[in-house]
C-alpha positions as CSV (number, residue, x, y, z in Angstrom):
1,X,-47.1,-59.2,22.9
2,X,-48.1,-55.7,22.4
3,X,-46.8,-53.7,19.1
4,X,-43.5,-51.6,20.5
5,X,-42.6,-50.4,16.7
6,X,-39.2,-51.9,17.4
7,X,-38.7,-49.8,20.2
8,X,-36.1,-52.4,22.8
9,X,-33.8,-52.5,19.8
10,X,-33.9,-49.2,19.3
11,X,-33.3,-48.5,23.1
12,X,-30.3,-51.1,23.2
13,X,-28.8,-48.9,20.0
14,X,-28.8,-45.6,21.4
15,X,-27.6,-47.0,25.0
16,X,-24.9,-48.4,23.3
17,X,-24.3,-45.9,21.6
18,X,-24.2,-42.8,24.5
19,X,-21.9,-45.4,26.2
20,X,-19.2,-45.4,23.3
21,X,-19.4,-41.7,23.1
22,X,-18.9,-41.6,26.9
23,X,-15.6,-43.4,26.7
24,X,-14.2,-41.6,23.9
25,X,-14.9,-38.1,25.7
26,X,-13.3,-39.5,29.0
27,X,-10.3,-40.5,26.3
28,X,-10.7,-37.0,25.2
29,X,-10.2,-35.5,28.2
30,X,-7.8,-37.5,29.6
31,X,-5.3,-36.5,26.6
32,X,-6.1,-33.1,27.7
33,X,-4.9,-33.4,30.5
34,X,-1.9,-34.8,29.0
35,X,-1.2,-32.1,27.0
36,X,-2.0,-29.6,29.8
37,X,0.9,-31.1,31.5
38,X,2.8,-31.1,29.1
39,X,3.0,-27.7,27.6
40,X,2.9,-26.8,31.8
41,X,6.3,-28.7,31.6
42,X,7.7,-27.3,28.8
43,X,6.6,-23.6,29.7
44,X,8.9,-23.9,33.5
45,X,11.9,-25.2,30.7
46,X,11.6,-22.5,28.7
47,X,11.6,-20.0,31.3
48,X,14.1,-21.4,33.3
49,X,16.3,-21.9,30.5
50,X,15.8,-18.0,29.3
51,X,16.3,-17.2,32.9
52,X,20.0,-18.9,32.5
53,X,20.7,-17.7,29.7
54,X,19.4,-14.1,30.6
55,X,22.0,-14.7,33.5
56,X,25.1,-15.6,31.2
57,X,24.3,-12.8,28.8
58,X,24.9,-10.2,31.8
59,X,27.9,-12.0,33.1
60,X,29.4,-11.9,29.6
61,X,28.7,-8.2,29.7
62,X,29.9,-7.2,33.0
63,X,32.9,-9.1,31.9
64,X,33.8,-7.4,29.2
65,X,32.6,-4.2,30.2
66,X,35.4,-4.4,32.8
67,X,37.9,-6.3,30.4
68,X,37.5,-3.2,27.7
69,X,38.5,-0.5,30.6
């Protein structure tokens, strides 16, 4: 058996290795993707909430603009 300087082992390791790095990044990116979501979500909620209450400022203002005359 020829000298390898421990080489296999070493091979094994590193394999190893790059394959527990490759499922934390696919974890990694699939809590991205999460989040993405998410803040996509709460973005439409916070628009469509200032659109309402956008709305029921005016209403209140046309009303008592016409109350007052």
């Amino acid at each position: 058996m020829p000298d390898t300087n421990g080489w296999p082992e070493y091979q094994r390791l590193v394999l190893a290795e790059l394959t527990r790095l490759d499922e934390g990044m696919q974890k990694v990116q699939e809590d991205v993707t999460q989040i993405r979501l998410s803040v996509a979500i709460l973005r439409a909620k916070a628009v469509t909430w200032g659109a309402v209450g956008g709305v029921l400022m005016w209403g209140l203002s046309v009303i008592v603009s016409y109350w007052g005359n």
